[in-house]
N, CA, C and O of each residue as an XYZ file, in Angstrom:
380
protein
N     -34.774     30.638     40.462
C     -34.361     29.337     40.863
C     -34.707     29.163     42.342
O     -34.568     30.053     43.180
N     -35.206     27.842     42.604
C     -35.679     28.182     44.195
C     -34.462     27.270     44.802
O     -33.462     26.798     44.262
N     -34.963     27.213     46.175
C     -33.474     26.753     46.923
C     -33.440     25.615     46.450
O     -32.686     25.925     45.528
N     -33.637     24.402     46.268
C     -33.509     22.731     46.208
C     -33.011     22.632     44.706
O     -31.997     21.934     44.702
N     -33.311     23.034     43.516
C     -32.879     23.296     42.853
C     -30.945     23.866     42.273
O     -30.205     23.414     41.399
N     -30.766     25.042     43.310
C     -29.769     25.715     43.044
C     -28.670     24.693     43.790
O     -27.452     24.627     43.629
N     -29.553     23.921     44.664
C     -28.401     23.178     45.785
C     -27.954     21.921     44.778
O     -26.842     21.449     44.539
N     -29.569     21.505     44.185
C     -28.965     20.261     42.997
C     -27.548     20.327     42.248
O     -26.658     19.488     42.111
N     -27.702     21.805     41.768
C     -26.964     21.835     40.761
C     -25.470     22.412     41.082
O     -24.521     22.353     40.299
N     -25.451     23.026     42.496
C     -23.705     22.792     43.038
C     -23.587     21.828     43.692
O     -22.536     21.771     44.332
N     -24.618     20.596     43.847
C     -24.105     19.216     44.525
C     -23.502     18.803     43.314
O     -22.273     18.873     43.280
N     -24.051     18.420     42.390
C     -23.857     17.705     40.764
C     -23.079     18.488     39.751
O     -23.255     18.271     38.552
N     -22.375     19.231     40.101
C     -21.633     20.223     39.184
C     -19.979     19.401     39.399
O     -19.218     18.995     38.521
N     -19.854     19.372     40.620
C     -18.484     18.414     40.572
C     -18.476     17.360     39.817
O     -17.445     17.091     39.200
N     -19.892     16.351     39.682
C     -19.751     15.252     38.929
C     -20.205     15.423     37.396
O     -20.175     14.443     36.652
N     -20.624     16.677     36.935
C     -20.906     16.602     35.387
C     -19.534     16.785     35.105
O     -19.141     16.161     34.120
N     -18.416     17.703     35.902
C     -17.296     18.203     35.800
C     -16.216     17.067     35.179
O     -15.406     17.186     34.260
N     -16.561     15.798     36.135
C     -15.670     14.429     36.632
C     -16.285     13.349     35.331
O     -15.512     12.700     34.626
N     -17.829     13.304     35.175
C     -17.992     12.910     33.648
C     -17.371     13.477     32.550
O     -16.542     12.822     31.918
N     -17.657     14.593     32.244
C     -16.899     15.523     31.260
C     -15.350     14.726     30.742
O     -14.945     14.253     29.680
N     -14.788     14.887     32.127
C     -13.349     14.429     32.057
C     -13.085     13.281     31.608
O     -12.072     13.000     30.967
N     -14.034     12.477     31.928
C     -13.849     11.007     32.026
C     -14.442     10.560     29.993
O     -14.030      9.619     29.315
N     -15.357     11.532     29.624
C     -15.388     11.251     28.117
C     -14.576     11.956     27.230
O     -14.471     11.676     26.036
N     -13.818     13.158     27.977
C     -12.727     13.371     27.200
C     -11.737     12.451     27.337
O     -11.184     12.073     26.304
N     -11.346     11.951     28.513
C     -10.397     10.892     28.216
C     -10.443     10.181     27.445
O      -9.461      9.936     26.743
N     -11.879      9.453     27.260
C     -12.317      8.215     26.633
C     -11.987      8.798     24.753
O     -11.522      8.065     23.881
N     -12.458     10.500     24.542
C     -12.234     10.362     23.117
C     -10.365     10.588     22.853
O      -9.709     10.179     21.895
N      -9.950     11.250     23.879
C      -8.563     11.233     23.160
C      -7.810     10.105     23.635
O      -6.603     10.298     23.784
N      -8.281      8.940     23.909
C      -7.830      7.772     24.315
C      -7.952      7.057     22.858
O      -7.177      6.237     22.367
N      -9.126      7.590     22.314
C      -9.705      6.622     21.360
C      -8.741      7.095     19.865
O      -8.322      6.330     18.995
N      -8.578      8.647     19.948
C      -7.832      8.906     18.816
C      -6.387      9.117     19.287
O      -5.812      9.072     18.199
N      -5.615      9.278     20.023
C      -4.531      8.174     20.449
C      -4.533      6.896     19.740
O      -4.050      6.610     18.645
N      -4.894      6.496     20.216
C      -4.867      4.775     19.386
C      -5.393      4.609     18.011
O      -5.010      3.697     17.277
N      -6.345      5.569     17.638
C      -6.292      5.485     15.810
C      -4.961      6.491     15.398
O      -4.331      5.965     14.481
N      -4.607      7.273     15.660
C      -3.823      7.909     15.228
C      -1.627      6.595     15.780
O      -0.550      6.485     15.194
N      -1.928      6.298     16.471
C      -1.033      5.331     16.668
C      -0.961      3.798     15.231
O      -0.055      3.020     14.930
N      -2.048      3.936     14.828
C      -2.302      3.021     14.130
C      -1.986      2.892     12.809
O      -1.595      2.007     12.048
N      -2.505      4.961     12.744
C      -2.564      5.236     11.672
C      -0.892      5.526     11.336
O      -0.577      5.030     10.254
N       0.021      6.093     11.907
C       1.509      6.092     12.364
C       2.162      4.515     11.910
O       3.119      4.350     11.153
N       1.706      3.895     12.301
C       2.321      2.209     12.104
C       2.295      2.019     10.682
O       3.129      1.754      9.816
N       1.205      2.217     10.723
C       0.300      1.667      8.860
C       1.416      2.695      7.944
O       1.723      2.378      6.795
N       1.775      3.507      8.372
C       2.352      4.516      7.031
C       3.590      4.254      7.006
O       4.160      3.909      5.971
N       4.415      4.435      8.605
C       5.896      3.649      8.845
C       5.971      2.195      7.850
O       6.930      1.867      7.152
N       4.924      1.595      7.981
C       4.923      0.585      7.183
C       5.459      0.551      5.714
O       6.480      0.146      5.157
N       4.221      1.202      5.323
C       4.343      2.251      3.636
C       5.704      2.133      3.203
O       6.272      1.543      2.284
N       6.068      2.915      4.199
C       7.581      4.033      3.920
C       8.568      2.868      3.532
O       9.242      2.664      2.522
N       8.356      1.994      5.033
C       9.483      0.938      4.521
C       9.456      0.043      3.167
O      10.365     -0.245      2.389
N       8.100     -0.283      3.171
C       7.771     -0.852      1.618
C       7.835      0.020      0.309
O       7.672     -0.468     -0.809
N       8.063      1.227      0.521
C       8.342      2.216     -0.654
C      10.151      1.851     -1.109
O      10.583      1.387     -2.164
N      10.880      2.260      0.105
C      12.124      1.924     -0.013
C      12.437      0.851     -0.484
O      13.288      0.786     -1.372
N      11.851     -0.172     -0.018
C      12.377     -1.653     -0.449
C      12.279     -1.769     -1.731
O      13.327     -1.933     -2.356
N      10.758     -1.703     -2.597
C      10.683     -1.289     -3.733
C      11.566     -0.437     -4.829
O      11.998     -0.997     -5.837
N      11.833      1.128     -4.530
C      12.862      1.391     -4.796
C      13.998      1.015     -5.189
O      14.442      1.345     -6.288
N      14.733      0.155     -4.220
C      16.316     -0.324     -4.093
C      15.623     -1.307     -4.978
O      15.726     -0.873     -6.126
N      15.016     -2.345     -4.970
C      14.932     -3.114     -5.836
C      14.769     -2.785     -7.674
O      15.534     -3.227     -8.532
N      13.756     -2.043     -7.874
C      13.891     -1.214     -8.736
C      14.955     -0.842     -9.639
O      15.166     -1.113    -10.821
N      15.938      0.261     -8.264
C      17.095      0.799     -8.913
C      18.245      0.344     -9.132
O      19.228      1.078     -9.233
N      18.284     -0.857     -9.230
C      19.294     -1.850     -8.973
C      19.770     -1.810    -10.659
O      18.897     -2.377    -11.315
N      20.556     -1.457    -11.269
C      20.869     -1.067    -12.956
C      21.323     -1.940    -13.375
O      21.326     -2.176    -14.583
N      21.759     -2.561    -12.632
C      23.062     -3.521    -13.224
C      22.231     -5.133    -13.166
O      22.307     -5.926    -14.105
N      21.532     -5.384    -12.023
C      20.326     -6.478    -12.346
C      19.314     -6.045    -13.797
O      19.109     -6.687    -14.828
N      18.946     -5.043    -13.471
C      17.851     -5.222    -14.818
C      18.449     -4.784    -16.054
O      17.762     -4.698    -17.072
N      19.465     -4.549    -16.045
C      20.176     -4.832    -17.388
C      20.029     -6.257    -17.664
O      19.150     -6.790    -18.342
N      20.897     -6.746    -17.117
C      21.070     -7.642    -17.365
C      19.803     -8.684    -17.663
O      20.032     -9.726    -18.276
N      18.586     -8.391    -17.248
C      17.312     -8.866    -17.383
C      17.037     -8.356    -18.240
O      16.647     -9.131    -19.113
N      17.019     -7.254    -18.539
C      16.731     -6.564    -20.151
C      17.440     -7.756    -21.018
O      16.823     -8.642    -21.609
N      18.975     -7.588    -20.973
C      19.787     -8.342    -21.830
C      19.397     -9.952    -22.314
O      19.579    -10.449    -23.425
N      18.854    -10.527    -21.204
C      18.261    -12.313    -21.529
C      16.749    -11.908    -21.795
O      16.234    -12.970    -22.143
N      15.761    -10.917    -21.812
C      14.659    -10.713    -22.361
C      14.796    -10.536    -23.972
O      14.205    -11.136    -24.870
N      15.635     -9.658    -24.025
C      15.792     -9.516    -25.806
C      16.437    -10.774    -26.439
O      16.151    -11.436    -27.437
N      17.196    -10.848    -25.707
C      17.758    -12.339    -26.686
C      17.120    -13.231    -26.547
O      17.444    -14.208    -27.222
N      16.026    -13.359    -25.715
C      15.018    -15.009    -25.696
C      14.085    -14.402    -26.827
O      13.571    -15.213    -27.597
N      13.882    -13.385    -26.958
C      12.637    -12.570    -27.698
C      13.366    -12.741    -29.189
O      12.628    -13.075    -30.115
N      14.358    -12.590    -29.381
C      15.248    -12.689    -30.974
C      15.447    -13.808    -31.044
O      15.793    -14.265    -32.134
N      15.328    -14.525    -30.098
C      15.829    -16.576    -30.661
C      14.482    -16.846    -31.123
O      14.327    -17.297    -32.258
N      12.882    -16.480    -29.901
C      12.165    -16.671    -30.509
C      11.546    -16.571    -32.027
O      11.037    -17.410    -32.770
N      11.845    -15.028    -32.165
C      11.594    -14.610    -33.428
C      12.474    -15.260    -34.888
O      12.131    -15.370    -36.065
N      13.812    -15.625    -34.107
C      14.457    -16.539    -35.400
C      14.184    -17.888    -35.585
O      14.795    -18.661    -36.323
N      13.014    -18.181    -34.711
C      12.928    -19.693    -35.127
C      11.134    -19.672    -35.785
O      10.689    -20.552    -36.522
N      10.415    -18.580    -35.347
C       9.408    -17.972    -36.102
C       9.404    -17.779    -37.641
O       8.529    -18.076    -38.455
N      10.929    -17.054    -37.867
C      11.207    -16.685    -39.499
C      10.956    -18.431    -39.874
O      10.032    -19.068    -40.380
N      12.132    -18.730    -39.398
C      12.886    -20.246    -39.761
C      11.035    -20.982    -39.990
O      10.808    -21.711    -40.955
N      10.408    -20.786    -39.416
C       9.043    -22.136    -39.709
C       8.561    -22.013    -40.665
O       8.269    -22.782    -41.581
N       8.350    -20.071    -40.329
C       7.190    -19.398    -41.674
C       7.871    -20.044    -42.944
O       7.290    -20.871    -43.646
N       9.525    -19.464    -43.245
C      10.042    -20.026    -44.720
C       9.983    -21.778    -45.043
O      10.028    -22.448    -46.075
N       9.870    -22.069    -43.706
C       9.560    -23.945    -44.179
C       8.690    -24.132    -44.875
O       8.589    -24.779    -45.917
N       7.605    -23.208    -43.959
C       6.081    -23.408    -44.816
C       5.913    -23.086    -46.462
O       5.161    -23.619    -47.278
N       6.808    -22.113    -46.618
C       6.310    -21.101    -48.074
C       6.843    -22.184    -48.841
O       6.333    -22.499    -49.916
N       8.145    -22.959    -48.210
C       8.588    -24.066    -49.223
C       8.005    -24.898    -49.734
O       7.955    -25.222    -50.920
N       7.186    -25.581    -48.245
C       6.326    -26.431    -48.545
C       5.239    -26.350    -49.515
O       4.886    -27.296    -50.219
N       4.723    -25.182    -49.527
C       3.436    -24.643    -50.248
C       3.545    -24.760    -51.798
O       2.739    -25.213    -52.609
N       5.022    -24.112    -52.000
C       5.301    -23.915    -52.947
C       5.501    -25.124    -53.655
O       5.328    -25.183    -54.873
N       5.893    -26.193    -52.899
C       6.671    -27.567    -53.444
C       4.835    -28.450    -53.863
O       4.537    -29.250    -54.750
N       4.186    -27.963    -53.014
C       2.683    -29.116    -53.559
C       2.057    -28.022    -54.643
O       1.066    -28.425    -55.252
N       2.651    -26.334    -55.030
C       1.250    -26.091    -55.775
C       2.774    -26.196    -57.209
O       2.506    -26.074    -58.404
């Protein structure tokens, strides 16, 4: 290494040093803030898991939603019987 050279490179050694620093900042700046993001987004989740849940487990509501599902479903079906036998009457009454 000759002299002008060796001098370059302990003039510029402080500042590759001071770049260095300055793009590590820049990447754990950058994943800081995805990882902050990514933290929010899941806190999020969590709370929308729970909410779901409680809603869900609520027994005594979806009973009771069970309970007016079957009976709209059996009125339907008894007024289904009730047409079909109109018809067979009818059928029966023209042949």
């Amino acid at each position: 290494m000759d002299q002008h050279t060796a001098a370059i490179s302990v003039t510029l050694t402080p500042y590759f040093i001071g770049l260095l620093g300055v793009l590590w900042a820049i990447v754990l700046g950058f994943g800081a803030f995805w990882l902050k993001r990514l933290s929010d987004k899941v806190d999020t989740l969590i709370v929308h898991k729970e909410g779901c849940l409680m809603i869900f487990a609520d027994r005594v509501d979806n009973a009771k939603d069970h309970a007016e599902l079957f009976k709209s479903r059996n009125d339907h079906e008894r007024r289904i019987v009730s047409i079909e036998t109109r018809l067979k009457v009818l059928e029966e009454r023209k042949g």
